[in-house]
C-alpha positions as CSV (number, residue, x, y, z in Angstrom):
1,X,-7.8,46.9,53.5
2,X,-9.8,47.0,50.4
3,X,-12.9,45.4,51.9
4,X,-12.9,48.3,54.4
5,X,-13.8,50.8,51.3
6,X,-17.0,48.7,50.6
7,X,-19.9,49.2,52.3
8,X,-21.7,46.1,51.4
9,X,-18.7,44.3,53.1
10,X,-18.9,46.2,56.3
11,X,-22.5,45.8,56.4
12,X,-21.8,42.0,56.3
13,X,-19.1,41.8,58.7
14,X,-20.1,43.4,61.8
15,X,-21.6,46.8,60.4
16,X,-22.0,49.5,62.8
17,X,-19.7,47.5,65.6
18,X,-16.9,47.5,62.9
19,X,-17.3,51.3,62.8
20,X,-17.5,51.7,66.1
21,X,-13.8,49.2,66.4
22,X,-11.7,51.1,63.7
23,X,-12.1,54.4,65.2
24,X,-12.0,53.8,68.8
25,X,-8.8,51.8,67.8
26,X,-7.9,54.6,65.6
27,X,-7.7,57.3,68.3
28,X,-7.0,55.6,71.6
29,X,-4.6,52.2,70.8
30,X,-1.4,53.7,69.6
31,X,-0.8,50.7,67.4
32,X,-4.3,51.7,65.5
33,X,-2.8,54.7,63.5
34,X,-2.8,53.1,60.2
35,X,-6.7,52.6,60.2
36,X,-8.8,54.6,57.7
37,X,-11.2,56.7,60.3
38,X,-11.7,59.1,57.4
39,X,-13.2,57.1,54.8
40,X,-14.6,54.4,57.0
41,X,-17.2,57.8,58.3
42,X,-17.8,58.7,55.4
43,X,-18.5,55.2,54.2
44,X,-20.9,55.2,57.0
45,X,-23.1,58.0,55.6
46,X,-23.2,55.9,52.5
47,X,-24.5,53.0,54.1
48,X,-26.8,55.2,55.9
49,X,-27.8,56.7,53.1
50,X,-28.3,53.2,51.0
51,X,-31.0,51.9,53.9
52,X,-34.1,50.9,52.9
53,X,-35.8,53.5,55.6
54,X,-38.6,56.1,55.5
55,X,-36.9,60.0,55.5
56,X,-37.8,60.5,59.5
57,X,-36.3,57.0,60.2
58,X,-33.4,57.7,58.0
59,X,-32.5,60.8,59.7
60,X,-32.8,59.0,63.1
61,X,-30.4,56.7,62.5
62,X,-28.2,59.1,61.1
63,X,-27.6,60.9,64.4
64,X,-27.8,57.4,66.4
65,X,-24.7,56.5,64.2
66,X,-23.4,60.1,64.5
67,X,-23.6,59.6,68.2
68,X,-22.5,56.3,68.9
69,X,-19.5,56.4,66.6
70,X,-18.7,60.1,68.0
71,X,-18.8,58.7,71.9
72,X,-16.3,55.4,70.8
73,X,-13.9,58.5,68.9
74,X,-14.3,60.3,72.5
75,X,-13.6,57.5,74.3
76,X,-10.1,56.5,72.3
77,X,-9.0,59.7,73.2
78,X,-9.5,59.8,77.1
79,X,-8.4,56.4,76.6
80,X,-4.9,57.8,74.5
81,X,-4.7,60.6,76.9
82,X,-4.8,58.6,79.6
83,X,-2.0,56.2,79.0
84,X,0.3,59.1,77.9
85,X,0.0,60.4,81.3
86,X,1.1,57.1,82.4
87,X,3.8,56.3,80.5
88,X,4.8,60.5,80.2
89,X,7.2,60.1,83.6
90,X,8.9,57.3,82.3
91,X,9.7,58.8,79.2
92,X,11.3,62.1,80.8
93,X,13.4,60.1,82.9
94,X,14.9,58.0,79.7
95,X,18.3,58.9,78.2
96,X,18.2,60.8,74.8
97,X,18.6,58.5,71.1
98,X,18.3,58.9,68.0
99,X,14.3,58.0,68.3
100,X,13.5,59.9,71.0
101,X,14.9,62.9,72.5
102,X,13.0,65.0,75.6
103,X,13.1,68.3,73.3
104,X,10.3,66.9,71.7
105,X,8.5,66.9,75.0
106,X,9.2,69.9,75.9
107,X,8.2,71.4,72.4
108,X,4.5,69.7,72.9
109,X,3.9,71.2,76.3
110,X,4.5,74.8,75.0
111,X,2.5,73.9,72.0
112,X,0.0,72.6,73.9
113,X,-0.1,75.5,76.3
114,X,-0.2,78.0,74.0
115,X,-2.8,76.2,70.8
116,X,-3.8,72.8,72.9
117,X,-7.4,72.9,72.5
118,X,-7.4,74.0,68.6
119,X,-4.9,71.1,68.3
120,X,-7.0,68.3,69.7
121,X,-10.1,69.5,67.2
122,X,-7.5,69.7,64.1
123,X,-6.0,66.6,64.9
124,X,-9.4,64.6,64.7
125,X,-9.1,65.6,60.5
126,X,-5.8,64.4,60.4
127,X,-4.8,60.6,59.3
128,X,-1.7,59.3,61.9
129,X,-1.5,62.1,64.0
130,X,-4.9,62.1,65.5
131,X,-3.6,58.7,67.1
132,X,-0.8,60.8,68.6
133,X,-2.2,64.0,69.9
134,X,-4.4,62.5,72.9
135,X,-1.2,60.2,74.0
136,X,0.9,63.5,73.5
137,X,-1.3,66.0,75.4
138,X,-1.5,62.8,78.0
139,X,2.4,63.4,78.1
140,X,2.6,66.7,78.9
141,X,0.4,66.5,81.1
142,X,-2.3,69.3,79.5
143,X,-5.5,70.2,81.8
144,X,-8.1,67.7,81.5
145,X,-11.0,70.0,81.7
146,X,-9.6,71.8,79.2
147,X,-8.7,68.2,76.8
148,X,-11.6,66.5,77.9
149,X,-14.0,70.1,76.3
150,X,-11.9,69.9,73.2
151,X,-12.0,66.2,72.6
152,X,-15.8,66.1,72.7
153,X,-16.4,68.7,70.6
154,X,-13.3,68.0,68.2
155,X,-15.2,64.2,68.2
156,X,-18.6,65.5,67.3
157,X,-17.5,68.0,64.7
158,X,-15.2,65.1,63.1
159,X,-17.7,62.6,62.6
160,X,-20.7,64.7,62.2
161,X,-19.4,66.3,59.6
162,X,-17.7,63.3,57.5
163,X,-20.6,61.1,58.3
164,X,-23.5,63.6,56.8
165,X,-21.2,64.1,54.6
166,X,-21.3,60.6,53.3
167,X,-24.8,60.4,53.8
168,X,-25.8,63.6,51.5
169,X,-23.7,62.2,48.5
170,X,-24.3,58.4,49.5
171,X,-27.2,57.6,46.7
172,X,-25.2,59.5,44.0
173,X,-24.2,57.2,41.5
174,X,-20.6,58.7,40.3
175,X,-19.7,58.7,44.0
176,X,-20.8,55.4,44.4
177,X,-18.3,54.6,41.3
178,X,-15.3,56.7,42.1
179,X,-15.8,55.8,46.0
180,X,-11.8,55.0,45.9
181,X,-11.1,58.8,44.6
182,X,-13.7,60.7,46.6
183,X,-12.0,59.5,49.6
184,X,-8.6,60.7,48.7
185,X,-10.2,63.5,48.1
186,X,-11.3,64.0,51.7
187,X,-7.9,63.1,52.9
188,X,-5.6,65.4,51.0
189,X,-8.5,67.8,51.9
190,X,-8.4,67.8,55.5
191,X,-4.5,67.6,55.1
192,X,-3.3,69.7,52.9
193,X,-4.1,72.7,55.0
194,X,-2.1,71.9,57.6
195,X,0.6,70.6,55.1
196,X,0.6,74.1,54.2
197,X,1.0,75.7,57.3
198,X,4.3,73.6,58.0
199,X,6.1,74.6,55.0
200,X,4.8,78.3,55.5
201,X,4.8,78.9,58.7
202,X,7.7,80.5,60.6
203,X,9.5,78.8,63.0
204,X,9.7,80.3,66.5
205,X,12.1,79.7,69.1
206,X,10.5,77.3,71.7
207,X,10.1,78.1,75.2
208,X,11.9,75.6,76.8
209,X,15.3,76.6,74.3
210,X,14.5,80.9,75.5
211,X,15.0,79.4,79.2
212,X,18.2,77.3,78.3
213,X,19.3,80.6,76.4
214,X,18.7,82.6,80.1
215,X,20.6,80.2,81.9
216,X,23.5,80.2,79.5
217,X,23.8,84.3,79.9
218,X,23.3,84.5,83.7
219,X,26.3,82.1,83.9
């Protein structure tokens, strides 16, 4: 896992088809969730940026990256969405645990109904649960015009941004020195705002539990 902080290592061992592995793995194989997609953009601005290229030639293969990386972050998530959609029946039709219980379900699809396509974008900034989110929209089954707008756009905005990002700062020595801490940086970052909004935020009574609540007083 250290290896995947150093550019000069990615560059030897498969470079941009590397990149292009941890984050489609990242955000459509459920089992990729523990891949850095953060740094490893940002990373890729720096190698970008570290190129021995002319400026026009430098920014063209900045957006060629931008793109290329953008369509395989795009692709995981059809690809997550899909196989929640799949496997969503199956799971309403198991028996409550201690792992998994169908409340859970049922408080995605009204999160999803009400905030689904601000979700999706947010997700992308956000390590582990942008593995989730496609598989759980999948679940609950959540328009796929409306996923499918919100997954390209969330893909573009996440890796345009963290990419240029890494590009800008990429030939700037402290950066180049510190690598380890700007990149925790950009992780409690794009985070902590949400962090915040959990332990803030008031909790509201779900819609399937207002319909169980009905049912109880008609009967």
């Amino acid at each position: 896992m250290n290896n995947l902080s150093n550019p000069d290592w990615i560059v030897a061992h498969g470079g941009l088809y590397l990149l292009l592995f941890i984050v489609f793995a990242e955000t459509g194989i459920l089992i990729g969730f523990f891949l850095p997609g953060d740094p490893i953009l940002f990373i890729a601005g720096i190698i970008i940026a570290n190129l021995t290229l002319g400026p026009v030639d430098s920014v063209l293969t900045l957006l060629y990256w931008i793109a290329l990386i953008a369509s395989a972050g795009i692709l995981g998530n059809f690809v997550g969405y899909w196989c929640g959609k799949y496997f969503g029946h199956r799971l309403l039709k198991m028996k409550d645990n201690w792992l998994f219980k169908k409340e859970y379900i049922f408080r995605a699809q009204d999160f999803y109904h009400k905030r689904g396509g601000v979700a999706i974008i947010l997700a992308r900034f956000l390590p582990v649960v942008r593995t989730f989110a496609p598989i759980v929209a999948g679940i609950v089954e959540m328009d796929f015009r409306k996923f499918a707008f919100y997954n390209v756009a969330g893909g573009i905005l996440w890796v345009g941004s963290l990419v240029t990002l890494g590009y800008l700062l990429g030939e700037n020595e402290w950066v180049q020195h510190n690598l380890e801490y700007v990149i925790i940086g950009i992780v409690v970052a794009a985070t902590a705002p949400v962090v915040i909004k959990m332990i803030t935020g008031k909790k509201k009574t779900p819609a399937y539990a207002e319909a169980e609540m009905l049912e109880e007083e008609e009967c």
